[in-house]
GUTOR-457671 format. One record per residue (C-alpha): x, y, z; residue number from 1; chain. Coordinates in steps of 0.001 Angstrom, whole numbers. Last residue first. Layout:
<recs>
east | north | up | seq | mol
X | Y | Z | NUM | A
...
</recs>
This chain:
<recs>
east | north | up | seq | mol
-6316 | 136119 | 83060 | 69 | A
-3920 | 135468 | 80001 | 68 | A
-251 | 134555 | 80904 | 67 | A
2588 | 136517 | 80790 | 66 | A
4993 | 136146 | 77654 | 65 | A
8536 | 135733 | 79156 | 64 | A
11136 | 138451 | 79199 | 63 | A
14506 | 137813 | 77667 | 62 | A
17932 | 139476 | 79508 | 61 | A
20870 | 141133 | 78170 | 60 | A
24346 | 141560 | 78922 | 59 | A
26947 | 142729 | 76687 | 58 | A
31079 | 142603 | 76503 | 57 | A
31515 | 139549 | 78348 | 56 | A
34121 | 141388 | 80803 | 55 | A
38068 | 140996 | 81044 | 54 | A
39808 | 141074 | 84600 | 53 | A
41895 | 137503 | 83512 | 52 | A
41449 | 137509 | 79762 | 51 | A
38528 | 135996 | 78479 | 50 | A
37482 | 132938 | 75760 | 49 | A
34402 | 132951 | 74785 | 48 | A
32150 | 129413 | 72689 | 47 | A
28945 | 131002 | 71588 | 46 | A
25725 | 129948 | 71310 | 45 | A
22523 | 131398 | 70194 | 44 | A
19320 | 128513 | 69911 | 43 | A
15747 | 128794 | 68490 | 42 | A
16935 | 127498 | 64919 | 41 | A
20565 | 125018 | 65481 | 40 | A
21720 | 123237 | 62449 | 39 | A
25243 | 124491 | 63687 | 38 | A
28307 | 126092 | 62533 | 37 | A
26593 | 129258 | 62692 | 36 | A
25614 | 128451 | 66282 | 35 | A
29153 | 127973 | 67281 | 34 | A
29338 | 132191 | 67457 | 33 | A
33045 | 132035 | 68580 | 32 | A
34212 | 135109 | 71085 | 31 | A
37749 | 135533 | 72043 | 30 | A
38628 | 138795 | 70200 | 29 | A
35416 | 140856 | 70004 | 28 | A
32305 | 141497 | 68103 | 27 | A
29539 | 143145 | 70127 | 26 | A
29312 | 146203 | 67256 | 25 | A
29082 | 143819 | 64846 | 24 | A
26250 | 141880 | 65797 | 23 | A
26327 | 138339 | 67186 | 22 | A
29549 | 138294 | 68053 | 21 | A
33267 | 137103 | 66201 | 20 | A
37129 | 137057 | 66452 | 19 | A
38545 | 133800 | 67160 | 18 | A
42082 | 133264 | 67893 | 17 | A
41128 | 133367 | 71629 | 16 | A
39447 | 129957 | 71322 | 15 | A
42865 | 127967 | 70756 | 14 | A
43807 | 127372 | 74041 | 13 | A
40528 | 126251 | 74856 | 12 | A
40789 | 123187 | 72788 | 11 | A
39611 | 123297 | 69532 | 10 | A
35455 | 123810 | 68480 | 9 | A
34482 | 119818 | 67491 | 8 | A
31097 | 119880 | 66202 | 7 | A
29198 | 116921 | 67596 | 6 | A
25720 | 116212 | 66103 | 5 | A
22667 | 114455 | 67752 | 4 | A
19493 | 112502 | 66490 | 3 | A
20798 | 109269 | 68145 | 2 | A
21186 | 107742 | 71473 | 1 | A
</recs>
């Protein structure tokens, strides 16, 4: 297989060192935007790491173009 990349992120151990979001105000401790390391154009990703009772911070959802009649 070809045409892929592997970006190695640290063990999981080490993802609560990371302090990042996609906006500032959504930053937090434990959150790793891996897209910025990335050649990635359509695609967010991030790598969290969450204490026991902690929440993702943000929800959200993407609606879908509905189709002509």
């Amino acid at each position: 297989m070809t045409g892929y990349e592997i970006t190695e992120i640290g063990g999981l151990d080490q993802w609560r060192d990371h302090f990042g979001g996609f906006a500032p105000a959504r930053s937090r401790d434990g959150r790793r935007v891996v897209d910025h390391e990335l050649a990635m154009q359509f695609i967010g990703l991030t790598a969290n790491a969450l204490e026991p009772g902690e929440q993702a911070g943000y929800w959200h959802t993407h609606s879908w173009p509905t189709p002509e009649a």
